[in-house]
C-alpha positions in Angstrom: 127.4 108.3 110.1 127.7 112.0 108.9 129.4 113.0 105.5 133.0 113.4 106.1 134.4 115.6 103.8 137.9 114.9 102.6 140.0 118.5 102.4 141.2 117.7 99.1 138.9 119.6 96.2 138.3 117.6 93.5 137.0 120.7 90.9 136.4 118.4 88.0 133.0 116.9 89.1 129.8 118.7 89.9 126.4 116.9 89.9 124.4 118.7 87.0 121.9 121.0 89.3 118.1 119.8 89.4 116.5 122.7 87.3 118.4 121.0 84.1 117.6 117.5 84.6 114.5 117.6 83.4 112.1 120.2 81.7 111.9 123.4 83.0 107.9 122.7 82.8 106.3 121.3 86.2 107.2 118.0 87.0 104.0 115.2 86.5 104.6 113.6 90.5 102.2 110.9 91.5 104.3 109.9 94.6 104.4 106.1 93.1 108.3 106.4 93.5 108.9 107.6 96.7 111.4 110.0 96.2 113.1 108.4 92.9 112.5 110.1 89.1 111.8 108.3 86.3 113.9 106.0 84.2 116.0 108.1 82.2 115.3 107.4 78.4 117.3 106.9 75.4 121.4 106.3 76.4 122.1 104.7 79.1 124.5 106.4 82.2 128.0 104.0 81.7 128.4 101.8 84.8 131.4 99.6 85.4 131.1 96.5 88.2 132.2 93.3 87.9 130.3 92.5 91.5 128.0 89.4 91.0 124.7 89.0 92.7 121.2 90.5 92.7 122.0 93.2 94.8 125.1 94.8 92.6 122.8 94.2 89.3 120.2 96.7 90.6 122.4 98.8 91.9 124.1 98.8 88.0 120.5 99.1 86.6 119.3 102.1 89.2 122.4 104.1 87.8 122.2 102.8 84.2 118.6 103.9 84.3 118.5 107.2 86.7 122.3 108.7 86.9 122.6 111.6 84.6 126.1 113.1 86.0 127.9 112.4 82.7 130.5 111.0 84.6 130.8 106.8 84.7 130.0 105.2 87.8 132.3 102.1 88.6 131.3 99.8 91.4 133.5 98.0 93.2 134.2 96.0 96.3 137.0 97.0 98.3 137.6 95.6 102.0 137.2 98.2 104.6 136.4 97.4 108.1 135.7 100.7 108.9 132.3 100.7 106.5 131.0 97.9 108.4 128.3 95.5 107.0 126.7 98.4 104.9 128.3 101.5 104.5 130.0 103.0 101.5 132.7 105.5 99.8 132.1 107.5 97.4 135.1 109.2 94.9 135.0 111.7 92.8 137.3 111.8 90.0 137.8 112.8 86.3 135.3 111.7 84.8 134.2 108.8 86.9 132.8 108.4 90.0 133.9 105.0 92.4 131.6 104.1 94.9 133.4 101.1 97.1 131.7 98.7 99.9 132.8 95.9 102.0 129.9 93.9 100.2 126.9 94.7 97.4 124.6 95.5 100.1 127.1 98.7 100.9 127.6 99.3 96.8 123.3 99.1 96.8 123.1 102.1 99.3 126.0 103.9 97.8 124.3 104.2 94.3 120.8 105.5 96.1 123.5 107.9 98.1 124.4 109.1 94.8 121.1 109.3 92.8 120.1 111.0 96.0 122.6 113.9 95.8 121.7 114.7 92.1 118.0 114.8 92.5 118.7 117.1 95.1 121.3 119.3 93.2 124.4 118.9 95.3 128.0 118.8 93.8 130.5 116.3 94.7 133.7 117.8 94.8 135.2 115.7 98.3 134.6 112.0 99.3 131.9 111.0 101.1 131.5 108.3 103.3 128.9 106.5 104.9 128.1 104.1 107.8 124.6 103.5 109.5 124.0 104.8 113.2 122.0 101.0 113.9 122.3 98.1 112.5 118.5 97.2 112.5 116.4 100.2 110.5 112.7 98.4 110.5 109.1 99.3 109.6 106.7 98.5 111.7 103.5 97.5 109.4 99.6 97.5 111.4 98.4 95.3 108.5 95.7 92.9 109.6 95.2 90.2 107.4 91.8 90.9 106.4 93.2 93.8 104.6 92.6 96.1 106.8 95.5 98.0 108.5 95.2 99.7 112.0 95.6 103.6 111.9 96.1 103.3 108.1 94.7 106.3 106.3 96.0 105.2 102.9 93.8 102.8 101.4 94.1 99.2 102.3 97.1 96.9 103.1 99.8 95.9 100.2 99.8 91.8 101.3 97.7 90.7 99.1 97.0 87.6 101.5 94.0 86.3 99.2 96.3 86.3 96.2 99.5 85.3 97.5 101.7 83.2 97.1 99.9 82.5 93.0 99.6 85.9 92.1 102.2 88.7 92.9 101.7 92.1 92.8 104.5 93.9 91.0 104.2 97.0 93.9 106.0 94.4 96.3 108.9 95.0 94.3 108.4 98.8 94.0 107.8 98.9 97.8 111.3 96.8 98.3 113.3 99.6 96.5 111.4 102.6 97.9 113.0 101.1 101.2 116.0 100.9 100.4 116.1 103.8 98.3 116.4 105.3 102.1 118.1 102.7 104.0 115.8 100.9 105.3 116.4 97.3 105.9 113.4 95.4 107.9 109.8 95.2 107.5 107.3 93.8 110.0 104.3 92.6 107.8 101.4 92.5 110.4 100.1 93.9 113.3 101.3 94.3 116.7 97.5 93.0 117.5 98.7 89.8 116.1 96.6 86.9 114.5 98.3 83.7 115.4 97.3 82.8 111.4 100.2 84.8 110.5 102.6 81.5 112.2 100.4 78.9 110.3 102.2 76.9 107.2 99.5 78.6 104.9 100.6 82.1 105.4 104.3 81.2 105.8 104.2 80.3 102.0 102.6 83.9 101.5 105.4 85.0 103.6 108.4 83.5 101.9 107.0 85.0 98.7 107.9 88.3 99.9 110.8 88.0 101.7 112.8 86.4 98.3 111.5 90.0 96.4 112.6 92.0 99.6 116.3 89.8 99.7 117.9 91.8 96.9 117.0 95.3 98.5 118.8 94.1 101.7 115.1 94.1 103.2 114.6 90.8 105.6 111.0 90.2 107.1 110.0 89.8 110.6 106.5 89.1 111.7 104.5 90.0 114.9 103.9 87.0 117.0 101.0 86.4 118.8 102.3 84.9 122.2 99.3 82.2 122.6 100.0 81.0 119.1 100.3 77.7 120.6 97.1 77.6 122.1 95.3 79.3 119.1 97.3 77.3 116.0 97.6 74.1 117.9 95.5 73.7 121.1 98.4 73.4 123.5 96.7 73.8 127.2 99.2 76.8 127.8 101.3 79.6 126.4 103.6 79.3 129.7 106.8 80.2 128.7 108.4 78.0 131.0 106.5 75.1 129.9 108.5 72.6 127.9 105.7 71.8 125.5 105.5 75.4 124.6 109.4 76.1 124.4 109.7 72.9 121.9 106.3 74.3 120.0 108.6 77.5 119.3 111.5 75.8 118.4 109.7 73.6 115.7 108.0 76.6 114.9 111.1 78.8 114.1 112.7 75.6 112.3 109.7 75.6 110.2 110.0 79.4 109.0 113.5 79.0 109.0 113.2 76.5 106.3 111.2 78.5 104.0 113.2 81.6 105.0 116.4 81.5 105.8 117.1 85.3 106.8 114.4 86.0 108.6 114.6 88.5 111.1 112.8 87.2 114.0 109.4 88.4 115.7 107.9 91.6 117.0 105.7 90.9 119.9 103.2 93.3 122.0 102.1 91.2 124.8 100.1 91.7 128.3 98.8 95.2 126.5 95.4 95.9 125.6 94.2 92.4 125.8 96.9 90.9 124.1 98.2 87.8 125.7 101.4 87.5 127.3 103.5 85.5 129.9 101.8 87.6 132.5 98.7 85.5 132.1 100.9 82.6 133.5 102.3 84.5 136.7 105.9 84.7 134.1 107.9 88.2 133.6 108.3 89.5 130.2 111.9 88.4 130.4 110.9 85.4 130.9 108.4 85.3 128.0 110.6 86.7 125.9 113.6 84.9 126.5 111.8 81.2 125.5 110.9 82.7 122.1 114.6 84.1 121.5 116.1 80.6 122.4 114.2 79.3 119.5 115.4 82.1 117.4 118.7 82.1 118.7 120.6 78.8 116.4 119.5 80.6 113.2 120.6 84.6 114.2 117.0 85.9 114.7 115.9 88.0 116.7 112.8 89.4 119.5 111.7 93.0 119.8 109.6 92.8 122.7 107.2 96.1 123.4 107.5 98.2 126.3 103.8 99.3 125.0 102.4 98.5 128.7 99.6 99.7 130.5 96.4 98.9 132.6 94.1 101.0 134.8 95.5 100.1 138.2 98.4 102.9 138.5 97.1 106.5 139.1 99.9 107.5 135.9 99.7 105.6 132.7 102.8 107.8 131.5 104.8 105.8 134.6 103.9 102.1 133.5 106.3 101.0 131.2 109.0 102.0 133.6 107.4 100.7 136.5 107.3 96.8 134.5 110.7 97.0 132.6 113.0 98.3 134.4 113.4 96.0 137.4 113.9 93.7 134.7 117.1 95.1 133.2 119.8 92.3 132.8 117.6 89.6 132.5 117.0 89.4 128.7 118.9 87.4 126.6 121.4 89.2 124.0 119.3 88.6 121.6 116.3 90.3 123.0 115.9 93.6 122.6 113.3 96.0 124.2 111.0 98.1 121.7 110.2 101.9 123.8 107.5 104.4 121.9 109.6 107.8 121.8 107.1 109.1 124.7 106.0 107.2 127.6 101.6 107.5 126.4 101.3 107.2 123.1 102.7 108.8 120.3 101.3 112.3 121.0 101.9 115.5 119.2 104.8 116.5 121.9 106.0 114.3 124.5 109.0 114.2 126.6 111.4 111.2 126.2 110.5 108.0 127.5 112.4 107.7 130.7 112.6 104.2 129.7 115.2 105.1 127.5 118.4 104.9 129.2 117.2 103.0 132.4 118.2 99.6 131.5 121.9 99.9 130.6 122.1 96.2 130.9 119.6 95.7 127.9 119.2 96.3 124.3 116.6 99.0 123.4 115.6 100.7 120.4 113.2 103.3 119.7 109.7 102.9 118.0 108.6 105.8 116.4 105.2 105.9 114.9 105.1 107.5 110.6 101.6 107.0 110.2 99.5 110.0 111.9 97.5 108.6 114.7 97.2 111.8 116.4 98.3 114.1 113.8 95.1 114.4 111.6 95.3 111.2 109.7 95.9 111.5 106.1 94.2 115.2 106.4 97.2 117.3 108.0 100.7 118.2 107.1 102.4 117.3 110.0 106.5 117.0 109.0 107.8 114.8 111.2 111.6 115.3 111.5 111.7 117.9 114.0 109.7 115.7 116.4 112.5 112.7 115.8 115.5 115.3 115.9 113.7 116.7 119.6 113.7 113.0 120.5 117.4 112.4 119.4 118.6 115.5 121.3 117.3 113.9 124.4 118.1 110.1 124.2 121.5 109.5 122.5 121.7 107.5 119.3 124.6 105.4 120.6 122.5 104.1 123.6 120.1 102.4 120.6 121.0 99.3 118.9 117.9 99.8 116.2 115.2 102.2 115.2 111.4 101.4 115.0 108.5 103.3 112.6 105.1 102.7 112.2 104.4 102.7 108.8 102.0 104.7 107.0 101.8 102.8 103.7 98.7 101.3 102.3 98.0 100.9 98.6 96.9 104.1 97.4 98.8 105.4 94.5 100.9 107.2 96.5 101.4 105.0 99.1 100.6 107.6 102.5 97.1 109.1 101.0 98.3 112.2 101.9 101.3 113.4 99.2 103.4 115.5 101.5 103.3 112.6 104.3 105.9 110.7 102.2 108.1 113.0 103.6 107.4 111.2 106.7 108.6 107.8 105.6 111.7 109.4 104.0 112.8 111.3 107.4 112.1 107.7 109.0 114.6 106.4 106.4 117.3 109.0 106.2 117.2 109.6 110.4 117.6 106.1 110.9 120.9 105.8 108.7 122.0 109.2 110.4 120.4 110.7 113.5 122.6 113.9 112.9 120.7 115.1 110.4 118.8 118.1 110.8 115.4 118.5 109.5 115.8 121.1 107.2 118.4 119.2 105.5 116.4 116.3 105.4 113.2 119.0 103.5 115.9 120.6 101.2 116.9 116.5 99.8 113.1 115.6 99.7 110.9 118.6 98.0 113.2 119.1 94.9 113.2 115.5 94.4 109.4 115.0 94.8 107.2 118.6 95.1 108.9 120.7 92.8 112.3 118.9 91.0 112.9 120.0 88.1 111.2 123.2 87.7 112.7 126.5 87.5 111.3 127.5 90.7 112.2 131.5 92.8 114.1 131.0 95.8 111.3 132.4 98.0 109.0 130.3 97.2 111.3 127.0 97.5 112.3 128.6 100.8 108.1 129.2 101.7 108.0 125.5 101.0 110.6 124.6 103.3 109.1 126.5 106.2 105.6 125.1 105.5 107.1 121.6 106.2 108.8 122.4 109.0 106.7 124.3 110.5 104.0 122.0 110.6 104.3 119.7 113.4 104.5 122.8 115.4 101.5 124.4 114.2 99.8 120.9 114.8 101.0 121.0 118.7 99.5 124.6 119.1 96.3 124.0 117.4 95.9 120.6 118.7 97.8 120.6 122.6 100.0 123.3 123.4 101.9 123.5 126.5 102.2 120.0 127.3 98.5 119.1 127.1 97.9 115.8 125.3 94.9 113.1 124.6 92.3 115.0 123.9 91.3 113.6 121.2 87.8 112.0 120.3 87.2 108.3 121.6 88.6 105.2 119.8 89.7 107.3 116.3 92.0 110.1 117.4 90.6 112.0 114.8 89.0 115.9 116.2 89.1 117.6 119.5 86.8 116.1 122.2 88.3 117.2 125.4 84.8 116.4 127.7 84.7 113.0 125.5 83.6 110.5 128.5 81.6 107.4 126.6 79.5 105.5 129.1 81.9 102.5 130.5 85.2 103.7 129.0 88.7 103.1 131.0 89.3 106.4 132.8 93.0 106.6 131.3 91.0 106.8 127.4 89.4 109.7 128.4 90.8 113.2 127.7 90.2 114.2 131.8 92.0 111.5 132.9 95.2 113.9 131.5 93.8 117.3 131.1 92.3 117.7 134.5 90.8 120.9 134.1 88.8 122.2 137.1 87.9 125.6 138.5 91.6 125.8 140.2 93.8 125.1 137.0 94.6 122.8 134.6 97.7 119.8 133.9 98.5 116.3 135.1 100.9 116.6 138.3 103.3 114.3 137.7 105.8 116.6 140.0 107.0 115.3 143.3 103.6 116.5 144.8 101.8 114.4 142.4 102.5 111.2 140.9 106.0 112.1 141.1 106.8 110.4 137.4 109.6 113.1 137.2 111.7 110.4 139.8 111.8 108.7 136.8 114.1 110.2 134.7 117.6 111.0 135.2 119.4 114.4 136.1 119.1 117.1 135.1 115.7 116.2 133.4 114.5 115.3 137.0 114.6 118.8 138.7 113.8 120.4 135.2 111.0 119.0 135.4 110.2 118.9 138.9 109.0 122.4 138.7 107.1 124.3 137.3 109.3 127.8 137.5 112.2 125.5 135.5 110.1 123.5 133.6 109.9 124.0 129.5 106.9 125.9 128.6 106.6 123.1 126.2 106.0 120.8 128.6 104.4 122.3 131.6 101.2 120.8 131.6 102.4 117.4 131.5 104.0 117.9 134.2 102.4 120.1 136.4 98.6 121.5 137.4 98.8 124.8 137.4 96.2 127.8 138.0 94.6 129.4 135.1 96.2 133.0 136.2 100.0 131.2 136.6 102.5 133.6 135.2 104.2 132.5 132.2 107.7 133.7 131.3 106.5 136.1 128.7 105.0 137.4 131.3 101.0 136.2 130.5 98.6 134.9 132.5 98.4 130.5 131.7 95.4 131.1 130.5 95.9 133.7 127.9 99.5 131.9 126.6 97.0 128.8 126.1 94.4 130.8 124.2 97.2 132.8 121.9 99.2 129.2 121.5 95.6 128.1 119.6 95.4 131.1 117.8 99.3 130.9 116.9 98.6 127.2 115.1 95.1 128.6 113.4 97.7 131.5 112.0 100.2 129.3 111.2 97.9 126.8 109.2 96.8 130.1 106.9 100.3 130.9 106.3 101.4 127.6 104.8 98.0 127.9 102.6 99.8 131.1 101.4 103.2 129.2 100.9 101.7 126.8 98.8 99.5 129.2 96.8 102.9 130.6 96.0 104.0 127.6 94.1 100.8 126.9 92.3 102.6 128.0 89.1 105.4 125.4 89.9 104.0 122.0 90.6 101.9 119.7 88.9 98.3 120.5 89.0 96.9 117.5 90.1 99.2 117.7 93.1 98.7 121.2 94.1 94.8 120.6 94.1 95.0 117.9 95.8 97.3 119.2 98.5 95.6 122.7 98.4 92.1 120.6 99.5 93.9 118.8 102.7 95.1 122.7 103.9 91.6 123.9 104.0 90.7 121.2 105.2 93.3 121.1 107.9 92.3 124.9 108.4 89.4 124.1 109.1 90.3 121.5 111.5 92.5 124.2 113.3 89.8 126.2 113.9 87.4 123.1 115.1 90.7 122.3 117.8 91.3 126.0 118.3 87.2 126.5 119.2 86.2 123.3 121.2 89.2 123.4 123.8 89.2 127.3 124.4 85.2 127.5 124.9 85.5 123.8 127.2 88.4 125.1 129.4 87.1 129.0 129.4 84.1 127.5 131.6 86.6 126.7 133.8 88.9 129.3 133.7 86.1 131.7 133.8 88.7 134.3 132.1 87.9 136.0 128.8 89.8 135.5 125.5 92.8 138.2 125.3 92.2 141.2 122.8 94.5 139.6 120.2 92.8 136.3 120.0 89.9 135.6 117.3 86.5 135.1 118.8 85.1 131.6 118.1 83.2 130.5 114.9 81.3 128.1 116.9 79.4 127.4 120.1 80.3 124.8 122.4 76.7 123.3 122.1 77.6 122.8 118.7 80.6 121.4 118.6 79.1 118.7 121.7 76.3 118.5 119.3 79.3 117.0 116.6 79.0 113.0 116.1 82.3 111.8 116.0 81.7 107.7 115.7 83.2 108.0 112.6 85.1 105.6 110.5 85.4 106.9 106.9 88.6 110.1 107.2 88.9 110.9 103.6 87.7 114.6 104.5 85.6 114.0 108.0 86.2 117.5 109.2 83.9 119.0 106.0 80.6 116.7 106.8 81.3 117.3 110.4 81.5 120.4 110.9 80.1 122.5 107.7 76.6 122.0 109.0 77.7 123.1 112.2 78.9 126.5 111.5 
């Protein structure tokens, strides 16, 4: 879990500070590392380990290659219950450094640990040791197999289906260490929108291919199942899960994939959700669904992360559905089930409150899916630091109540692997808060910039520290530009990409549509979900059930999730509802300029190629700002009827032209700039 420091002072040993590891010039980062430098050249670092195995030889060669203490590094295994299955110790001393572990999966994570600390400056003068919060730290991967991946905004997927298993492509490797570099230690390869394919002998070859690269980074594979694989693969009448035909079709099925890979993990399945099949279809629970596939899992250890992702037009409150269908059901999955809840109970949103999910089945495993990839944070376009959205989410729902951690990745094959530079950090924040949910998120930015943005460079303190804020800041400045105050989904149709808050698309499910949850009128704005409404505050648990029940206790953050309120409500500071909205858009516009200015700052301090590139996505996600900032404030000021206050900048646009904007658009690389320049 956290660093425990030992009181003992061990003076002799001090990790050599970042500014002289490399050249005081700016540091030449194309991101294809993750977070990891360079392989040292010319001597060697001197590492002692007489550990056999795959996994202790590239732990040796990471430190051989990368450690640059001047100290020796010995590894070695030493039996310690208290380090579980994969944590570490790590002892200073004079002139060597011990890293210890129960096995070389532990040893692995320990020499990361330690090439971690030196990238990012820190001495080691006390012992640190290390044990992971969950046991199961996973990426979730929306890779189709055509290549594609859904809400990827970095290039196309890394399975190389058409060339696998012949021809391998030496970034699988690169992507296994990146992962564990951060403690990451399963990978979903496909999409929750499953094609049965993926279960087929053909692309279990494929599959097996990767998962003996991924083996010696502690990585073990796990594939979304489709649930009518029978039917689709081999024309079974029925996916009923209480069928015997279909129970013995996913037993020889797991025996088969078993065969060619004996760790695998198990499956990820999204079922009776958006189309997808499920044991609904059949008149069966999703216990019972999921139940039949973990029995066939069950002889060899694997496992079923079955999605809570539920939701169909019939309720008057999508935010109440996954409740409504899961929790009656707690105590009837099997021990080796366990129940996948997005962090909010939509859909990954720029704020949400906790799922109430979380919490409401004490009977039944559940972990947490959070989603990397920006869906609703402006794509690859936005800095949008994640952390502080994950450490909100971890101050409401406890880590011990978890038994694993979910992300959806945002890796495709783009040099840099997240199109985007700075949303990297993303991935890494997934990584390190999964090992250790007490981080904060400012520790988390002060290990990842000098090890990416700006290691190595001789860079002022203020503008390092202007850095820091810019990153995390920017979810924030995302939530006020985007949906302050609770608001949420108004985003255009189908993409998520641009405000469209009167988007309503001939045909379209009324809970797609931005009014479904907005609900502005001439009386207010807000979805009631208070007692007087659809009362999904009954949902959560004390005290987060009368905190939320009204709107005089409710967070300001919140309020409009929760409640419809009048546009002339008082606010705590005292302003009317409509004039906090209106200064909350203005608030992210401002913000957005000041991290332009931050990052101007550093110009003379990072690599050129990066800083244009990065310096191109802030205008553009300025401009975007203002595009958010505009179309909601002139949409809900016709309903309001209430003129902007004195301190809030006049519009750029018109509302007819920002209606007038055609956003069926597929291609992101910079939409906001064909969109919208013609427009002004």
């Amino acid at each position: 879990m956290a660093v425990q420091a030992m009181n003992k002072s061990i003076s002799t040993f001090m990790i050599i500070v970042a500014g002289m590891l490399f050249s005081m010039s700016a540091m030449a980062y194309d991101g294809s590392g993750l977070w990891l430098p360079a392989a040292r050249q010319g001597d060697k670092a001197t590492v002692i380990s007489d550990v056999k195995g795959r996994k202790a030889a590239i732990a040796v060669q990471e430190l051989r290659d990368l450690w640059r203490g001047g100290e020796s590094v010995t590894l070695r295994i030493k039996r310690d219950k208290s380090l579980g299955a994969e944590g570490y110790r790590i002892i200073p001393g004079d002139g060597n450094v011990t890293v210890t572990a129960n096995n070389a999966t532990g040893l692995l994570y320990g020499a990361y640990h330690l090439l971690r600390m030196q990238s990012a400056g820190v001495g080691l003068d006390s012992v640190v040791t290390e044990v992971p919060a969950f046991d199961l730290r996973v990426l979730n991967h929306w890779d189709n197999l055509d290549g594609t991946i859904e809400r990827g905004y970095a290039g196309e997927s890394l399975w190389k289906w058409e060339e696998l298993p012949g021809k391998i492509s030496p970034r699988y490797k690169d992507y296994a260490r990146a992962n564990a570099s951060i403690g990451i230690n399963g990978v979903v390869l496909n999409n929750v929108n499953a094609s049965s394919r993926i279960l087929s002998r053909e692309y279990l070859e494929k599959v097996k291919v990767l998962a003996d690269i991924f083996r010696p980074y502690g990585i073990k594979v796990y594939l979304s199942a489709n649930f009518a694989a029978p039917m689709q693969l081999d024309s079974l009448p029925t996916a009923d899960p209480l069928d015997k035909n279909v129970a013995r079709w996913w037993k020889e099925k797991c025996n088969e994939i078993y065969r060619l890979i004996p760790d695998f993990g198990g499956f990820l399945v999204k079922a009776n959700s958006e189309g997808q099949p499920g044991p609904c279809d059949f008149g069966r629970t999703h216990a019972e669904g999921a139940n039949m596939m973990a029995r066939a899992l069950r002889p060899h250890g694997g496992k079923v992360m079955w999605r809570a992702f539920v939701y169909s037009p019939a309720d008057a409150d999508r935010a109440k559905q996954a409740y409504i269908e899961f929790q009656p059901l707690d105590g009837k999955f099997d021990d080796n089930v366990i129940v996948q809840i997005k962090n909010g109970p939509v859909d990954f949103q720029p704020r949400e409150p906790f799922s109430p999910l979380f919490g409401a089945m004490p009977a039944t495993p559940q972990m947490a899916e959070f989603q990397v990839t920006q869906e609703y944070l402006g794509h690859a376009n936005h800095i949008a630091f994640l952390a502080p959205m994950w450490e909100e989410f971890f101050g409401f729902v406890k880590p011990e109540s978890l038994g694993a951690v979910a992300g959806v990745a945002n890796i495709g094959d783009d040099d840099n692997w997240t199109g985007h530079p700075m949303a990297q950090a993303n991935w890494y924040a997934f990584g390190r808060l999964a090992w250790d949910p007490s981080l904060t998120s400012r520790e988390i930015v002060k290990e990842w910039l000098p090890a990416t943005v700006y290691g190595g460079t001789a860079m002022p303190d203020d503008v390092k520290s202007g850095l820091e804020e810019m990153m995390l800041c920017s979810r924030e400045a995302v939530v006020d530009y985007m949906m302050p105050l609770g608001l949420h989904h108004l985003f255009a149709f189908g993409h998520h990409y641009g405000p469209e808050p009167w988007c309503n698309p001939e045909g379209a499910r009324p809970d797609w549509l931005p009014s479904y949850y907005h609900r502005a009128d001439s009386a207010g704005i807000g979805f009631d979900r208070s007692p007087s409404g659809s009362n999904a505050t009954a949902q959560y648990p004390e005290p987060y059930r009368s905190l939320y029940a009204s709107a005089s206790t409710c967070p300001d953050e919140l309020l409009l999730w929760f409640h419809h309120l009048p546009w002339n409500y008082k606010m705590r500071s005292g302003a009317t509802l409509w004039d906090e909205l209106c200064r909350s858009y203005e608030r992210g516009c401002i913000t957005v300029s000041d991290m332009q200015k931050a990052w101007t700052a550093a110009k003379p301090y990072i690599d050129p190629q990066l800083y244009t590139d990065v310096e191109t996505r802030l205008a553009t996600q300025a401009r975007d700002a203002q595009w958010w900032k505009d179309a909601c404030l002139l949409y809900f000021g016709e309903f309001s009827g209430m003129p902007l206050p004195a301190d809030v900048t006049a519009p750029v646009h018109t509302l007819e032209q920002l209606r007038a904007v055609d956003l069926g658009i597929t291609n992101f690389e910079s939409p906001s700039t064909s969109l919208l320049n013609s427009k002004r």
